[in-house]
Structure formats: C-alpha cells, structure tokens
C-alpha positions as CSV (number, residue, x, y, z in Angstrom):
1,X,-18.5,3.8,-0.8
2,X,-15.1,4.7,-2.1
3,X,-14.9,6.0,-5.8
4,X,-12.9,3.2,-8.1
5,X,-10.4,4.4,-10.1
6,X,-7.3,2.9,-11.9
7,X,-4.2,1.7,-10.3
8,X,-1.1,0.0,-10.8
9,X,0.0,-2.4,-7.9
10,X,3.6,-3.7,-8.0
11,X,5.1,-6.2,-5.0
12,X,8.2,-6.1,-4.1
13,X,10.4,-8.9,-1.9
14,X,11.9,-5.8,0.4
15,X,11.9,-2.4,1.6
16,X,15.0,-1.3,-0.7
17,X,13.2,-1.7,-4.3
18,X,9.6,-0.2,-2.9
19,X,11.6,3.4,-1.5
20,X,13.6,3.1,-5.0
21,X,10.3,2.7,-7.1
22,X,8.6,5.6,-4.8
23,X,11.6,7.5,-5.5
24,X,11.5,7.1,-8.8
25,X,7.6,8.2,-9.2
26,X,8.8,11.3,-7.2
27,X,11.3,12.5,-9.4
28,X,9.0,11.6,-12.6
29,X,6.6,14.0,-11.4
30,X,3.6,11.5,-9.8
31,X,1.5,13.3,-7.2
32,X,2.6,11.5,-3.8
33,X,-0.9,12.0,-2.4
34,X,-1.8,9.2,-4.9
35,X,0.4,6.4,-4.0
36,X,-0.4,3.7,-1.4
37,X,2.4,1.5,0.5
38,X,1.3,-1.3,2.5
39,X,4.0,-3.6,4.4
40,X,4.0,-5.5,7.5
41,X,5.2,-4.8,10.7
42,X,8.4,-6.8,11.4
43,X,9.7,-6.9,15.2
44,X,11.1,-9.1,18.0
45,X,10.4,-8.7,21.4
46,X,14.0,-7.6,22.0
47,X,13.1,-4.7,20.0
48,X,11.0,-1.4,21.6
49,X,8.5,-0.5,18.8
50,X,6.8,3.3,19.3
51,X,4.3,4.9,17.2
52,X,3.7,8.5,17.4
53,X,1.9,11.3,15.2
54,X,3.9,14.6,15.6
55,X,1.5,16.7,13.6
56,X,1.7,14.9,10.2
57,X,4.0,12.8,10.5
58,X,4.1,9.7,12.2
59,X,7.1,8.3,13.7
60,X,8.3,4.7,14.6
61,X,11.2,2.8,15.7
62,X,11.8,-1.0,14.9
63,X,13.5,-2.9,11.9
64,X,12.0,-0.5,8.9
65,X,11.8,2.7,11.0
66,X,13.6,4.9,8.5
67,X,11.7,3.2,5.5
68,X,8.3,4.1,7.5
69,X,9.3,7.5,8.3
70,X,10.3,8.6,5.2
71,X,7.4,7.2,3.5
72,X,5.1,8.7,5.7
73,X,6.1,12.1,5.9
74,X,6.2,11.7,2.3
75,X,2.5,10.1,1.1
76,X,-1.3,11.3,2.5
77,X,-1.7,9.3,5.5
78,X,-0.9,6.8,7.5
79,X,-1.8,3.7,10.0
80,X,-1.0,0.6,11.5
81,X,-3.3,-1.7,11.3
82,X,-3.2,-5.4,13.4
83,X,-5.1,-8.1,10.9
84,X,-6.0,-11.3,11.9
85,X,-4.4,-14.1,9.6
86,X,-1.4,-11.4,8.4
87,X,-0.6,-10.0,11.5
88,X,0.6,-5.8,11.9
89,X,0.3,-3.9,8.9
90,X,2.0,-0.5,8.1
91,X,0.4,1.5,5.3
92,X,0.9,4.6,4.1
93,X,-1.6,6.9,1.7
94,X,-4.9,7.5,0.4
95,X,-5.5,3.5,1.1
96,X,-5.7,4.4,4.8
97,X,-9.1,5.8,4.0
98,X,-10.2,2.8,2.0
99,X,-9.5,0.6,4.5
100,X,-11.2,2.7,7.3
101,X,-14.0,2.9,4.8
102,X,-14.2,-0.5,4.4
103,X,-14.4,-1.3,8.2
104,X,-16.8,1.3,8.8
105,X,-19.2,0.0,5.7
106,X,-18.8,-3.9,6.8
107,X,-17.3,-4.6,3.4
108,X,-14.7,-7.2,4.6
109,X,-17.4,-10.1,3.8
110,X,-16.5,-13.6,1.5
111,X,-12.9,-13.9,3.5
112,X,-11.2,-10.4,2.5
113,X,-9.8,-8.9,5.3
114,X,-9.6,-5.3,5.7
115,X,-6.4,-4.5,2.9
116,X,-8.9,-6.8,0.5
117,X,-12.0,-5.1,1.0
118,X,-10.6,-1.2,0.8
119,X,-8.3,-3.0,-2.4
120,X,-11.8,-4.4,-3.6
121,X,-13.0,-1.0,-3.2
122,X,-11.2,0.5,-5.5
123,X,-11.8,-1.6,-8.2
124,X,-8.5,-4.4,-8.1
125,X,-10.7,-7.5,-8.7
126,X,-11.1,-10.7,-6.5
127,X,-8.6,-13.1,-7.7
128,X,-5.7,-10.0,-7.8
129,X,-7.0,-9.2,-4.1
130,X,-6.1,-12.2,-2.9
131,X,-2.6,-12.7,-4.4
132,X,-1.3,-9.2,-3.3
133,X,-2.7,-10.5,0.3
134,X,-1.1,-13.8,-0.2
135,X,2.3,-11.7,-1.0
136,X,1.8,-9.3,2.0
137,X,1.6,-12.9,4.0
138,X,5.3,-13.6,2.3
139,X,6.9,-10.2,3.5
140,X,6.2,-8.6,0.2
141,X,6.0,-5.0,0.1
142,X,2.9,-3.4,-2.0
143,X,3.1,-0.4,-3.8
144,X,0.1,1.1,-5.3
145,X,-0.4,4.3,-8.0
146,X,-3.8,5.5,-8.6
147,X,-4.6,7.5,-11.3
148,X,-5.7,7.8,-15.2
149,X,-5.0,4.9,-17.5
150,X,-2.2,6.8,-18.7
151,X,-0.6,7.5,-15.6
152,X,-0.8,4.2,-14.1
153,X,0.7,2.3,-17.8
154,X,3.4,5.0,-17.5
155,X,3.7,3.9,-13.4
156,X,3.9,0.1,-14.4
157,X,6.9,0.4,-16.3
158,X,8.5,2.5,-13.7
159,X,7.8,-0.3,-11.5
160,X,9.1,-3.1,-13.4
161,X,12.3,-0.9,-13.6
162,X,13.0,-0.4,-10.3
163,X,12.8,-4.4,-9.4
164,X,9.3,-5.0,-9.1
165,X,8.5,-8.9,-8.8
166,X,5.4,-8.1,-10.7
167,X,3.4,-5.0,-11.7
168,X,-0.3,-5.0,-12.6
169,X,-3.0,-2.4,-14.0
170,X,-6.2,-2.4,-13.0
171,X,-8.3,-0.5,-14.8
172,X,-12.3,0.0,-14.1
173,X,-14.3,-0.5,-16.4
174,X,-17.3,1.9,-16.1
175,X,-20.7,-0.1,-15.3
C-alpha cells in the first residue's frame, strides 16, 4: 500500500491557471517529482489524438497537447488513463503510481474509481475524494503538491494566488 503523506490539492476551471500555479511552484523552489496533475482528455473526432513515449517523455497531440507536453516532460511520470463515469484522463506525476497501485491492490471499492482510490491512498479523505472527482467530471484541472506540512501550507497559498477555485491541505494524521 502507498505511504500517505500530506498534500495540498487546488482545482482549477482550465489549463491556463494549473501551468501558471506549476510554474510558480517551479520557480519557488518545489521539487517537481512531487507534484501530481490530473485533467481530462478533451477531443473531437475531427481531431487525430497520438500518444507516444520517446524515452521520458511522452508526447500528444489534440486540444491541450502543449499543456500535456510540457507538463510531462516536466513532473515524474505519466498516463492516460480511460475511467468509466469520467471518461479519458491525463495525469501527470508521482499519482501515476498511486493509481496503478490502486488497480493492482483492488482498492477502487465503495464507488471510487481509480483517481479516488490512489487519492484515498494517500490520505485525502472520502468526502474531499469525491468533490475533486466531481470537479474532474466539470473540466476542472487538479493539481496536487505532496510534501511536509510546511511545504504544502506554503503550496496552498501559492495556489490560491495563481487563480485556484479552491485549495485544500490534507494532512495525515498519524494512527
């Protein structure tokens, strides 16, 4: 099972404010290996969409290509995921693993689909789980920074100030 650890999660309503907010982190100092984006996959059939790794970077064409691009050759992984009830999901760092994790453990149980049960995982509790779902479901972008109390208070404000429609800490509370 995946270690919990602390996080702040901030949504944001478009592609824009999340590479602003990741930007931001970057130039603050955050490690990039310990932030998670999750967005989903917008297309049309008009549109050709390709995924490709080219050593460590994954490539993609479509309606957020550049966003996905950059973000992946900038963060610690990276998937596509297709889940039932939210449809194609992009998501980029440590998160892949959680969600892999997740699927590989059965954890997706009491209506969490895979993003809830490696979110779960980590420690964000039920009730948040669902909402940041519910927002993926709305086109929201989800931005996640794991880390030590400190650092994720620090990355809460950073996310309110780069137009996050909400940021949250979730901090676990040892058992």
């Amino acid at each position: 099972m995946p270690e919990k650890h602390n996080s702040a999660v901030g949504l944001f309503s478009n592609h824009q404010d999340a590479e602003s907010a990741v930007k931001e982190l970057q130039k603050c100092g955050y490690d990039m290996k310990k932030l998670s984006v999750v967005g989903k996959d917008y297309h049309s059939e008009e549109n050709v969409i390709g995924y490709y790794n080219t050593g460590d970077r994954m490539a993609t064409w479509g309606k957020f290509g550049l966003f996905w691009g950059w973000i992946w050759g900038l963060l610690f992984g990276s998937a596509f995921f297709l889940i039932p009830g939210i449809g194609p999901v992009m998501v980029g760092g440590p998160l892949v693993s959680y969600m892999i994790g997740a699927l590989e453990m059965a954890v997706v149980t009491g209506g969490l689909t895979a993003l809830g049960g490696a979110l779960a995982s980590i420690g964000i509790p039920n009730d948040s789980v669902i909402r940041y779902e519910t927002a993926l479901k709305a086109d929201k972008f989800i931005l996640i920074v794991h880390g030590t109390l400190q650092e994720v208070a620090k990355a809460k404000d950073i996310l309110m100030q780069n137009s996050a429609e909400e940021a949250n800490v979730h901090e676990v509370v040892a058992d």
